[in-house]
py3Dmol code that shows the C-alpha trace and the ligand (Angstrom):
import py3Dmol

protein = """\
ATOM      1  CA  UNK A   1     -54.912 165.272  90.656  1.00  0.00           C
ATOM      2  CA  UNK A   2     -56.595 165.603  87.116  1.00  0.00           C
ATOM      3  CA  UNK A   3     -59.976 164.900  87.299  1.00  0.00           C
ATOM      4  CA  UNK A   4     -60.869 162.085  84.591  1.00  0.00           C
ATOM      5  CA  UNK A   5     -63.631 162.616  82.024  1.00  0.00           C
ATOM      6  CA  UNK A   6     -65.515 160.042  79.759  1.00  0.00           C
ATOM      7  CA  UNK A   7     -65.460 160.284  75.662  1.00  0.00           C
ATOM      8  CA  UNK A   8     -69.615 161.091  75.964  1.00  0.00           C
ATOM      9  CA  UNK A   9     -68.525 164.465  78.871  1.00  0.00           C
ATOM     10  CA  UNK A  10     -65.475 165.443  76.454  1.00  0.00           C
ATOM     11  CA  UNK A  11     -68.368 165.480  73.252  1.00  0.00           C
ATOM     12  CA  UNK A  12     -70.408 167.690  75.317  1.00  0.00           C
ATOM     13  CA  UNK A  13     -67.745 170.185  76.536  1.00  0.00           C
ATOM     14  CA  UNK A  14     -66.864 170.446  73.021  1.00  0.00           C
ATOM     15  CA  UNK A  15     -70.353 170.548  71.424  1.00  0.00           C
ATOM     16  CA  UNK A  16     -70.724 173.774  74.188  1.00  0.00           C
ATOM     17  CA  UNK A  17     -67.356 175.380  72.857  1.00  0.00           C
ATOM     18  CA  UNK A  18     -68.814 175.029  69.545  1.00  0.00           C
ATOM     19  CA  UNK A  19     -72.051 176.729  70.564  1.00  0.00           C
ATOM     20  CA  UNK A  20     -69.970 179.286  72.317  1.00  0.00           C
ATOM     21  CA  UNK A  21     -67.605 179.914  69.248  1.00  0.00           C
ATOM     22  CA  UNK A  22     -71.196 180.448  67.324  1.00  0.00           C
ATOM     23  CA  UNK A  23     -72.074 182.615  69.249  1.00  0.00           C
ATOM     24  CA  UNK A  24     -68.673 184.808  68.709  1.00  0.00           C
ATOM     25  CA  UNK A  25     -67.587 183.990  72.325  1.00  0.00           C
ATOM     26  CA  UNK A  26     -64.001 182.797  71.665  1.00  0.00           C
ATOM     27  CA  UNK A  27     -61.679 185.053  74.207  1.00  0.00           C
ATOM     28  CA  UNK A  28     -63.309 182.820  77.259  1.00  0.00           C
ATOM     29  CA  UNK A  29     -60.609 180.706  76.293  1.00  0.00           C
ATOM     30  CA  UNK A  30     -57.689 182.525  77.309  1.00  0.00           C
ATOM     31  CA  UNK A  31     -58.658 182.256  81.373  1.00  0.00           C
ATOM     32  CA  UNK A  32     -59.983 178.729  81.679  1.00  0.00           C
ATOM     33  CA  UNK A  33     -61.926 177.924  84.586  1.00  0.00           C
ATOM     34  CA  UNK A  34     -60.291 174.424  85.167  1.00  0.00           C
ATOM     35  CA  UNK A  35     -56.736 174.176  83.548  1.00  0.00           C
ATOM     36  CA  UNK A  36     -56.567 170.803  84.329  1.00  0.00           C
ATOM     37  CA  UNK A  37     -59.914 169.719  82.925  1.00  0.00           C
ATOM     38  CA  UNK A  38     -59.242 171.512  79.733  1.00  0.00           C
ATOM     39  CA  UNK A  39     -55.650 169.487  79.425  1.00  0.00           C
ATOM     40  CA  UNK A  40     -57.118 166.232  79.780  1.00  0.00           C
ATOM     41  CA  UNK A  41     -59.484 167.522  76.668  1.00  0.00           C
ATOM     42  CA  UNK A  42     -56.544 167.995  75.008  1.00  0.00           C
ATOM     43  CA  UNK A  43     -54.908 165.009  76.057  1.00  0.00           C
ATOM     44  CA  UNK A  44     -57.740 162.358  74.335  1.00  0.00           C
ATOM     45  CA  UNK A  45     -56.811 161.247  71.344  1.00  0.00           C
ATOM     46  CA  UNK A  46     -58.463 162.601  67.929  1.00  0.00           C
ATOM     47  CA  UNK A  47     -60.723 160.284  66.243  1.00  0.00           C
ATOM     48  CA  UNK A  48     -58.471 159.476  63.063  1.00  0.00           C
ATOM     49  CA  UNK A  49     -60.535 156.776  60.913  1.00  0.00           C
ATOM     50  CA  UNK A  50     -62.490 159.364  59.135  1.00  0.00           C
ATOM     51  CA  UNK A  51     -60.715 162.641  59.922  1.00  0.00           C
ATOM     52  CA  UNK A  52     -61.986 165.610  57.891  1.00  0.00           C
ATOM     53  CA  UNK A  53     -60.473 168.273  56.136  1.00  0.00           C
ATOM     54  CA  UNK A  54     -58.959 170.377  59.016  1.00  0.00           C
ATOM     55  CA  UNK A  55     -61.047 173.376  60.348  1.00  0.00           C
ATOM     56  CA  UNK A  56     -59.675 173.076  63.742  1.00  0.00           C
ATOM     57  CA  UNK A  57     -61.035 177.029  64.430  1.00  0.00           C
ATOM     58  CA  UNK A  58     -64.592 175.659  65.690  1.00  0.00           C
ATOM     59  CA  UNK A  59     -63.102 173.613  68.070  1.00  0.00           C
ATOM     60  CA  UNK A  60     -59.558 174.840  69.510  1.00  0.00           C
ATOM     61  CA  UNK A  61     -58.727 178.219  70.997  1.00  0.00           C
ATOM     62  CA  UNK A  62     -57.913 180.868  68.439  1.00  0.00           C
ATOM     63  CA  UNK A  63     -54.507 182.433  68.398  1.00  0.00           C
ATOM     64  CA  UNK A  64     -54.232 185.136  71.306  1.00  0.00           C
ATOM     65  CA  UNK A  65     -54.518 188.836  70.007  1.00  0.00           C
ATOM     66  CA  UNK A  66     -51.144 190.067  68.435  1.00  0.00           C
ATOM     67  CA  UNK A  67     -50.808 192.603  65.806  1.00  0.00           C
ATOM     68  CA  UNK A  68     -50.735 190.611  62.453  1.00  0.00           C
ATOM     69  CA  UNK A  69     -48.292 191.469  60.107  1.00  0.00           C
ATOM     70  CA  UNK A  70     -49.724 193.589  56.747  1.00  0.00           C
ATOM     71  CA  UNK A  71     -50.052 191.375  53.650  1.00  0.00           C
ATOM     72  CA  UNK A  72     -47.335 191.813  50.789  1.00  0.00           C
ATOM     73  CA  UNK A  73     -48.670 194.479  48.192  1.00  0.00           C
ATOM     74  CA  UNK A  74     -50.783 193.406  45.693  1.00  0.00           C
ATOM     75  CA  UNK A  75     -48.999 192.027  42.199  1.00  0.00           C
ATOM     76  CA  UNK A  76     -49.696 193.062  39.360  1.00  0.00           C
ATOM     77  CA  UNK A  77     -51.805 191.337  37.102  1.00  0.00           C
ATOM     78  CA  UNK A  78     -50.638 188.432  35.150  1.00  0.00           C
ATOM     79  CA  UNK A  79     -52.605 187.166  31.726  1.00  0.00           C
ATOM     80  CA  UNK A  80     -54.663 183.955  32.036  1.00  0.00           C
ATOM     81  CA  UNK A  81     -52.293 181.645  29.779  1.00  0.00           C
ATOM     82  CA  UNK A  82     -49.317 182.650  32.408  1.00  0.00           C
ATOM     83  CA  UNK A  83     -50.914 181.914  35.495  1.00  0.00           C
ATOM     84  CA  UNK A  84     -50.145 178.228  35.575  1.00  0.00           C
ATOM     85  CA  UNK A  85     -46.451 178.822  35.365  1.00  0.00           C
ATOM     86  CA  UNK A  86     -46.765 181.995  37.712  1.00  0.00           C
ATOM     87  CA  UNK A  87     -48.206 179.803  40.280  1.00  0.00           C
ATOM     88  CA  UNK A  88     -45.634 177.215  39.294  1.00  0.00           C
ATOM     89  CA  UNK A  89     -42.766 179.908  40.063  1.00  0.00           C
ATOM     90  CA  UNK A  90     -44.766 180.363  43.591  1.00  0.00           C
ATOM     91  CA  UNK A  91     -44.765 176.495  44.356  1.00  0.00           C
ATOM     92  CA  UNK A  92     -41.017 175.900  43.205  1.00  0.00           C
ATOM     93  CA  UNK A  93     -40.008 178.970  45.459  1.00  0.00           C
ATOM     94  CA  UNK A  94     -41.801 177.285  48.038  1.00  0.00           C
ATOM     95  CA  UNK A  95     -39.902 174.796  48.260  1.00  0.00           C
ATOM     96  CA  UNK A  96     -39.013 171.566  50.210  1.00  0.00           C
ATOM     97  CA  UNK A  97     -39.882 174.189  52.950  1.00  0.00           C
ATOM     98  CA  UNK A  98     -39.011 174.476  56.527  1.00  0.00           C
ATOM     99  CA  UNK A  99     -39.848 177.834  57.072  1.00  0.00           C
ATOM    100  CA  UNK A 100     -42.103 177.019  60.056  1.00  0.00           C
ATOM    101  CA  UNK A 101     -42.596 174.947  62.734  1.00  0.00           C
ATOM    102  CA  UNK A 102     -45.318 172.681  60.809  1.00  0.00           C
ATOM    103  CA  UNK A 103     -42.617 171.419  58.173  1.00  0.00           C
ATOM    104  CA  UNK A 104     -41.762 169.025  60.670  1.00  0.00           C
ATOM    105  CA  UNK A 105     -44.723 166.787  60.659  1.00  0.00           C
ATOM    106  CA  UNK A 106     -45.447 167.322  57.187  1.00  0.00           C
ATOM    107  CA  UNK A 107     -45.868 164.218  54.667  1.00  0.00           C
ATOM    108  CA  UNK A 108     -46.675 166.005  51.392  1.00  0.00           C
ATOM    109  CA  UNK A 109     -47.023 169.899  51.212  1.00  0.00           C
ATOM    110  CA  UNK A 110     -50.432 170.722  50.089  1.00  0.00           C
ATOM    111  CA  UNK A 111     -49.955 174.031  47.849  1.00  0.00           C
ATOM    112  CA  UNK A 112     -53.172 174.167  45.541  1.00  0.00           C
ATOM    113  CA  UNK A 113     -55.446 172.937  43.049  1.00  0.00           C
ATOM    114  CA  UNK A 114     -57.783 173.726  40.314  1.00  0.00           C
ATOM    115  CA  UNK A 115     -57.743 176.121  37.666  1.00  0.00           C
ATOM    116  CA  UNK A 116     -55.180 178.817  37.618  1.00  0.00           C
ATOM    117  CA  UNK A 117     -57.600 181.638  36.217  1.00  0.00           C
ATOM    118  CA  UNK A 118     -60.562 180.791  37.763  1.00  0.00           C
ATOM    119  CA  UNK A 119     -63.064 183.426  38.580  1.00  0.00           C
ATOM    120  CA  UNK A 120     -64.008 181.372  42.091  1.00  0.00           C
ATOM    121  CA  UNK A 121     -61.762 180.572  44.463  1.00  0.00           C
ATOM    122  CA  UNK A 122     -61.822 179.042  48.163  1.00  0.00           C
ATOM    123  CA  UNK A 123     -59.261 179.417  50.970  1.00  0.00           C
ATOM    124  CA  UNK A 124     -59.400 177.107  53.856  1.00  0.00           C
ATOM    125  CA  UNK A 125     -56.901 177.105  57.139  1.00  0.00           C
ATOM    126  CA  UNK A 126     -54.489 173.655  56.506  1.00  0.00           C
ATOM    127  CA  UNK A 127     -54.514 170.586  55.791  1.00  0.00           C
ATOM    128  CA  UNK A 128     -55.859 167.199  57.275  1.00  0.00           C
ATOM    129  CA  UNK A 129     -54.710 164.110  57.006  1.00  0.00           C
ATOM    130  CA  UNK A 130     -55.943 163.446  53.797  1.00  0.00           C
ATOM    131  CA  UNK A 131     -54.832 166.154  52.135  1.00  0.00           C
ATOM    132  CA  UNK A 132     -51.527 165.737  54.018  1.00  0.00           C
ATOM    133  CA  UNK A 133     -51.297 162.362  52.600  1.00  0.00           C
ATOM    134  CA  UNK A 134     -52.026 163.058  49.185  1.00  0.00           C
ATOM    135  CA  UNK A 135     -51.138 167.006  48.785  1.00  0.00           C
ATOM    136  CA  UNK A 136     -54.243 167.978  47.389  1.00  0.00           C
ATOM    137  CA  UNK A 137     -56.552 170.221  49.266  1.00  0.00           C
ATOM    138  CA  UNK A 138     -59.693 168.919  50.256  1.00  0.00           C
ATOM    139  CA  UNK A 139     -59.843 165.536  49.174  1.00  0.00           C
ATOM    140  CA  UNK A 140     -61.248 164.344  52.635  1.00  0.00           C
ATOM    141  CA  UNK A 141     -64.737 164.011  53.682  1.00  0.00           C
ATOM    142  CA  UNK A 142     -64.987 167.755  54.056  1.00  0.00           C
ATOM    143  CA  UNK A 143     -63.641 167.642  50.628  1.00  0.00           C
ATOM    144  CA  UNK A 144     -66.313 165.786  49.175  1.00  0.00           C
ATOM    145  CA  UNK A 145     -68.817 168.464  51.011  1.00  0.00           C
ATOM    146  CA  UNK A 146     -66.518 171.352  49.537  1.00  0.00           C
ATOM    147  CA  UNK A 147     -67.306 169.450  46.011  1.00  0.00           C
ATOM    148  CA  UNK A 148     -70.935 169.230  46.759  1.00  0.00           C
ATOM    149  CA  UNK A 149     -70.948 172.974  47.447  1.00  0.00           C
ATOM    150  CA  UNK A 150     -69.332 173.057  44.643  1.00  0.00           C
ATOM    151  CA  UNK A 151     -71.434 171.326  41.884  1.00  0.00           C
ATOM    152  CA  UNK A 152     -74.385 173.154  43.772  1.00  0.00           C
ATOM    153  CA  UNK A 153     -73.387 176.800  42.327  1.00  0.00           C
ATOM    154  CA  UNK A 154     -73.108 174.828  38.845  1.00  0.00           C
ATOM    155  CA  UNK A 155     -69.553 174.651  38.993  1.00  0.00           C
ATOM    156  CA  UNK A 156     -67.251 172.135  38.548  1.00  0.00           C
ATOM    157  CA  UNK A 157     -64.389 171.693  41.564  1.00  0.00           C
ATOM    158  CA  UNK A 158     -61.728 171.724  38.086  1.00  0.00           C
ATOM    159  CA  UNK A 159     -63.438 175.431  37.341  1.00  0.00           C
ATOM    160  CA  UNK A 160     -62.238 177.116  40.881  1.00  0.00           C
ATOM    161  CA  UNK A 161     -59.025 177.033  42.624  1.00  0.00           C
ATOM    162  CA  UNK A 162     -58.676 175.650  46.029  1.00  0.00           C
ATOM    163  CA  UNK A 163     -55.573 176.845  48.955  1.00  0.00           C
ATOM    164  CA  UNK A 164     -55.186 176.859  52.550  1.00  0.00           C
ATOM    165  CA  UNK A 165     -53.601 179.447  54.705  1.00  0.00           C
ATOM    166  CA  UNK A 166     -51.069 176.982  55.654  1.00  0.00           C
ATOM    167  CA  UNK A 167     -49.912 174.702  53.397  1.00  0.00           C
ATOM    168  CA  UNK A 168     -48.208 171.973  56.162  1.00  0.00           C
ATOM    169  CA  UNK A 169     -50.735 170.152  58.891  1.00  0.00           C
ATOM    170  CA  UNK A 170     -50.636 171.424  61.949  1.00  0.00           C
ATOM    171  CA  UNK A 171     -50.455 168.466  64.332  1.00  0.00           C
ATOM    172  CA  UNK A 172     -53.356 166.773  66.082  1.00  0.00           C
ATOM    173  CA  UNK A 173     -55.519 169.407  64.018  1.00  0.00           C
ATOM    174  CA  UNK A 174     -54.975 172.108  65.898  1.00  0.00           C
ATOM    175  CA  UNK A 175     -55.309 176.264  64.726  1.00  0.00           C
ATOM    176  CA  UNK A 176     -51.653 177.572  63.204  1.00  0.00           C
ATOM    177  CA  UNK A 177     -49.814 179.344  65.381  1.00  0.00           C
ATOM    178  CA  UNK A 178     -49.921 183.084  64.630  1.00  0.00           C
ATOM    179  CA  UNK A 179     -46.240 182.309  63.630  1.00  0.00           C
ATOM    180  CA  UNK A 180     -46.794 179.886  61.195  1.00  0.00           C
ATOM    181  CA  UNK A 181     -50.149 181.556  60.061  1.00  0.00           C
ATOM    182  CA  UNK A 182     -48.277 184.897  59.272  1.00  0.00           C
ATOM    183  CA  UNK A 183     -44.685 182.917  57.680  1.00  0.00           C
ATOM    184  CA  UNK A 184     -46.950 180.907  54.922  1.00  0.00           C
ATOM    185  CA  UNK A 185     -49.618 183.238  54.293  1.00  0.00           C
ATOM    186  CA  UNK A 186     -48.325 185.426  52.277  1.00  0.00           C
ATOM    187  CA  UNK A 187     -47.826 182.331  50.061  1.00  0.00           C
ATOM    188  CA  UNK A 188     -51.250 182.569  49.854  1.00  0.00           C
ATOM    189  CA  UNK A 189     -51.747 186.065  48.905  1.00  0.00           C
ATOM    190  CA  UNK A 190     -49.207 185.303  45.932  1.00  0.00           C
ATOM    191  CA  UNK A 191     -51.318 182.789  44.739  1.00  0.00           C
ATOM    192  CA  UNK A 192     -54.521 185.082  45.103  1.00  0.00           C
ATOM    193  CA  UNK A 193     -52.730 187.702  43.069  1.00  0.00           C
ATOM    194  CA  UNK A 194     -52.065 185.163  40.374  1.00  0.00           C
ATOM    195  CA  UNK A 195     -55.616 183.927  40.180  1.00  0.00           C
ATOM    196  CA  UNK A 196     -57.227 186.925  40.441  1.00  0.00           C
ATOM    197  CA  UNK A 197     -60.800 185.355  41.232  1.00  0.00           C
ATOM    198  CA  UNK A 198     -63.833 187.808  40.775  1.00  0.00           C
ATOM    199  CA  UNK A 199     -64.831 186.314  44.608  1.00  0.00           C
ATOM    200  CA  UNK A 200     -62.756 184.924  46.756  1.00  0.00           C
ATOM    201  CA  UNK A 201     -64.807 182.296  49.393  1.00  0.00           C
ATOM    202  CA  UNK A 202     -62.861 182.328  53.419  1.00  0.00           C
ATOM    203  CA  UNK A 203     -63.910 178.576  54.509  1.00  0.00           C
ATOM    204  CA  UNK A 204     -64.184 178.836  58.614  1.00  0.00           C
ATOM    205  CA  UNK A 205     -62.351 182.241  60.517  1.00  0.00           C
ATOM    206  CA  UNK A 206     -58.922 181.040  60.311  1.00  0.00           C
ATOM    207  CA  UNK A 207     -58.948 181.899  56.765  1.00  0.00           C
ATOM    208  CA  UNK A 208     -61.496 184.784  57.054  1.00  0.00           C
ATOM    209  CA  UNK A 209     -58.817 186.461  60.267  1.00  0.00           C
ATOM    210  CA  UNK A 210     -55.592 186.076  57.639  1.00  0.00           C
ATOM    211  CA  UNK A 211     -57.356 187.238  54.671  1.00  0.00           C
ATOM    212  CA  UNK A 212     -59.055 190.267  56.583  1.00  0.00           C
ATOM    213  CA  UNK A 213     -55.984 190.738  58.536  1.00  0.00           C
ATOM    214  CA  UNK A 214     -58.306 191.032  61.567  1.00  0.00           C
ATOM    215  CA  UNK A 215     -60.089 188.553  63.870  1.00  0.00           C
ATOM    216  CA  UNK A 216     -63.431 188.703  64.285  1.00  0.00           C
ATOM    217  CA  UNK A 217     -66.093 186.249  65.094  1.00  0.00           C
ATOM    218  CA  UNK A 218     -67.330 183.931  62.030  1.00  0.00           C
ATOM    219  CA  UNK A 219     -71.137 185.339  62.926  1.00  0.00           C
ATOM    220  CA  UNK A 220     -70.110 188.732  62.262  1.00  0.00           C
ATOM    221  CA  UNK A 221     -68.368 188.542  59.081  1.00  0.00           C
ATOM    222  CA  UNK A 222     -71.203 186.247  57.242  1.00  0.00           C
ATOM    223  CA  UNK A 223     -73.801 187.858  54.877  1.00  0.00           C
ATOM    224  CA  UNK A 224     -71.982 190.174  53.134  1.00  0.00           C
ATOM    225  CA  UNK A 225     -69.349 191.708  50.513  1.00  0.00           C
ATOM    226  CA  UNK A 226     -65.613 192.466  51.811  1.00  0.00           C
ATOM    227  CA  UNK A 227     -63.171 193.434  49.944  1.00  0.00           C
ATOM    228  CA  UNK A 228     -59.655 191.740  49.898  1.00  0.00           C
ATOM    229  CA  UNK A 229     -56.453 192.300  47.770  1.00  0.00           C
ATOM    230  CA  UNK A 230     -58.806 193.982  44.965  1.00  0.00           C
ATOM    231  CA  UNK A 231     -61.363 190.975  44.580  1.00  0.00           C
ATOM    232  CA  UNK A 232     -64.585 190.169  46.698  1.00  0.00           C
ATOM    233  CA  UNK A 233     -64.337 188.083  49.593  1.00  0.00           C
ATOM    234  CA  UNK A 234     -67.402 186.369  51.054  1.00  0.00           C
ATOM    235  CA  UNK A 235     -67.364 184.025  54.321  1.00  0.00           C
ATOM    236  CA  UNK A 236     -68.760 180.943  55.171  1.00  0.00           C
ATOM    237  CA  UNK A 237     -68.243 177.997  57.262  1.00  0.00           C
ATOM    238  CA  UNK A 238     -65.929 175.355  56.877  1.00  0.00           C
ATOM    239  CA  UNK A 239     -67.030 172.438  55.331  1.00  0.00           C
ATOM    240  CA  UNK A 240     -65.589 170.014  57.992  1.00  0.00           C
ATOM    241  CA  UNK A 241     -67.786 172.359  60.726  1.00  0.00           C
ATOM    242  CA  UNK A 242     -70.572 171.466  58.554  1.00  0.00           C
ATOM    243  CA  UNK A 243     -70.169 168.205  58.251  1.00  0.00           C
ATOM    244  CA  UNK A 244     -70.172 168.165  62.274  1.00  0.00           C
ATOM    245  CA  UNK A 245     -73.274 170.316  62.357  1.00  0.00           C
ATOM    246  CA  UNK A 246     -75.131 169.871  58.975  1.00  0.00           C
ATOM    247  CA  UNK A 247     -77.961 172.298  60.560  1.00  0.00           C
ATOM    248  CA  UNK A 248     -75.750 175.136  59.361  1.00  0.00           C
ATOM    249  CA  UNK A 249     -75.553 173.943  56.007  1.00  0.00           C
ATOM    250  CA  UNK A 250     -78.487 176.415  55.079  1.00  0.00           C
ATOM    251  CA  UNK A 251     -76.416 178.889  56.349  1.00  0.00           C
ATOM    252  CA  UNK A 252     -73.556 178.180  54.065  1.00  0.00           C
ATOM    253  CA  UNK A 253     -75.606 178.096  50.929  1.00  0.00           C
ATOM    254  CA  UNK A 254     -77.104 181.193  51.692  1.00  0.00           C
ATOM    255  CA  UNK A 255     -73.482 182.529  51.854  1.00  0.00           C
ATOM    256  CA  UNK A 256     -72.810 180.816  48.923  1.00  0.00           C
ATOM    257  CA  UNK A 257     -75.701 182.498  47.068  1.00  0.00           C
ATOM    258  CA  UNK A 258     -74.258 186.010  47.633  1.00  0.00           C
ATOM    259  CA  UNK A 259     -71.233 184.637  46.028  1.00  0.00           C
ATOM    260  CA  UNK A 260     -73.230 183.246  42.831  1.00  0.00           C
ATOM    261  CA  UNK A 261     -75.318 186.312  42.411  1.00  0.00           C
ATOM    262  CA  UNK A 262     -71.352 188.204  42.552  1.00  0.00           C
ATOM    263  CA  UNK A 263     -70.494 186.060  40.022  1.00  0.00           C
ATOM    264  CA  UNK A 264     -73.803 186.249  38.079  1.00  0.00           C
ATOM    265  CA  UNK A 265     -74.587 182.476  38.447  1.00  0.00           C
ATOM    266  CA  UNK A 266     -77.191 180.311  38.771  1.00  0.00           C
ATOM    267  CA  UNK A 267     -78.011 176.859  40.475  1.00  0.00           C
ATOM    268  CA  UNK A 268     -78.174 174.774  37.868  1.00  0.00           C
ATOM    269  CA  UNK A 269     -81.743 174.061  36.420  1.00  0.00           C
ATOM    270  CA  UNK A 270     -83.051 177.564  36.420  1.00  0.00           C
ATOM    271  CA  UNK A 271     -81.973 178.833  33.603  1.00  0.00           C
TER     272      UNK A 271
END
"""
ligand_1 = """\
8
SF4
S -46.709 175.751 56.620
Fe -45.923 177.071 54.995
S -44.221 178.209 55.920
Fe -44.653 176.440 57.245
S -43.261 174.836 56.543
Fe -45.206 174.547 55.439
S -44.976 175.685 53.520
Fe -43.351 176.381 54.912
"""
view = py3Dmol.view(width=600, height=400)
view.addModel(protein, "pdb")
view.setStyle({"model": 0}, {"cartoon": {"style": "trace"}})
view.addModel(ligand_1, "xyz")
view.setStyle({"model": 1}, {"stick": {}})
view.zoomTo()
view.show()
């Protein structure tokens, strides 16, 4: 029989997966100790009032290891004035789409926002609830964050351009499915091609494993320069993990300061 566990034991458990996931500890997952322990996690519901932007990769088990699939060559460039419409082309190809698994939940498809030749732009892994409700990326609480972040470089969220590696919410928040990770994100690269940011910003390892077309723990790929698709890539933490653990928000801005100085900015009042 399943032994039963209060909301304050589940917060802890998680709190330690967090730690662990922190830590880069994240294959521990794949032989749980107690099975039926970590289904009745699984079972509680989500807290829903105030549900963040999704970043389920903090919390849930990441995919298992499987080869993932190379990213689409890189297009060629497209002038500034066309990139609306090229993006446009992307969106209507798109689709009522039902490509993957996640269509089937889906209230609004959440493609992108924010200006089609911007020199920043930020990839997250889906949408939440918010975002499914209203098809715009981060409009949630992490979304507010995200703008924070933001407004912090001296940017405005209309400046940069905003996507998801998914672009349908996975239900109850959890990670895509390799399957559904590696069917939309090429979507994604599309869309990177037609921005052509200076620096691409990974929010949380879901995005930083698709765009790296590796997994490796979030610790190890922070402070410092990749390259991806022809344009810098730095990686940070999501804004929705932030939000549960504002400690790391130092962290992030610290991140976020190797993407300024890439971009020559900076924070706004010195000059
Ligand atoms: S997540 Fe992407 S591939 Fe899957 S149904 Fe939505 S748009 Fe299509």
């Amino acid at each position: 029989m399943a032994r039963q566990i209060d909301p304050a034991t589940r917060d802890a458990l998680l709190a330690r997966v967090r730690f662990y996931r922190d830590l880069g500890l994240t294959e521990f997952y794949r032989r749980p100790e107690d099975p039926a322990l970590l289904a009745q996690l699984a079972a509680l519901p989500a807290v829903a009032s105030d549900e963040p932007q999704r970043d389920s990769s903090q919390e849930t088990p990441i995919p298992p290891r499987k080869p993932m699939q190379a990213p689409p060559e890189i297009a060629s460039a497209i002038p500034p004035a066309e990139r609306a419409s090229a993006l446009q082309i992307i969106r209507d190809e798109i689709g009522d789409c039902i490509r993957c698994p996640l269509h089937v939940g889906r209230n609004k498809l959440v493609f992108g926002d924010g200006n089609p030749a911007a020199r920043l732009m930020f990839v997250g892994e889906g949408p939440g609830a918010d975002e499914d409700a209203q098809g715009i990326p981060f409009v949630g609480r992490a979304g507010q964050l995200l703008n924070n972040m933001i407004n912090a470089m001296g940017l405005k969220r209309e400046e940069v351009y905003i996507a998801n590696v998914v672009k349908c919410r996975p239900p109850g928040n959890r990670t895509p499915e390799p399957e559904e990770g590696a069917t939309c994100s090429p979507f994604l690269f599309r869309q990177i091609d037609v921005v052509r940011p200076e620096v691409l910003v990974a929010l949380g390892a879901t995005a930083a494993t698709y765009m790296l077309g590796s997994r490796q723990p979030l610790a190890g790929l922070r402070g410092r320069v990749h390259a991806v698709r022809g344009t810098k890539l730095i990686v940070t933490y999501h804004p929705a993990y932030l939000l549960r653990d504002p400690r790391q928000k130092k962290e992030a801005w610290a991140d976020l300061q190797i993407a300024m100085r890439e971009l020559g900015l900076k924070p706004p009042g010195r000059g």
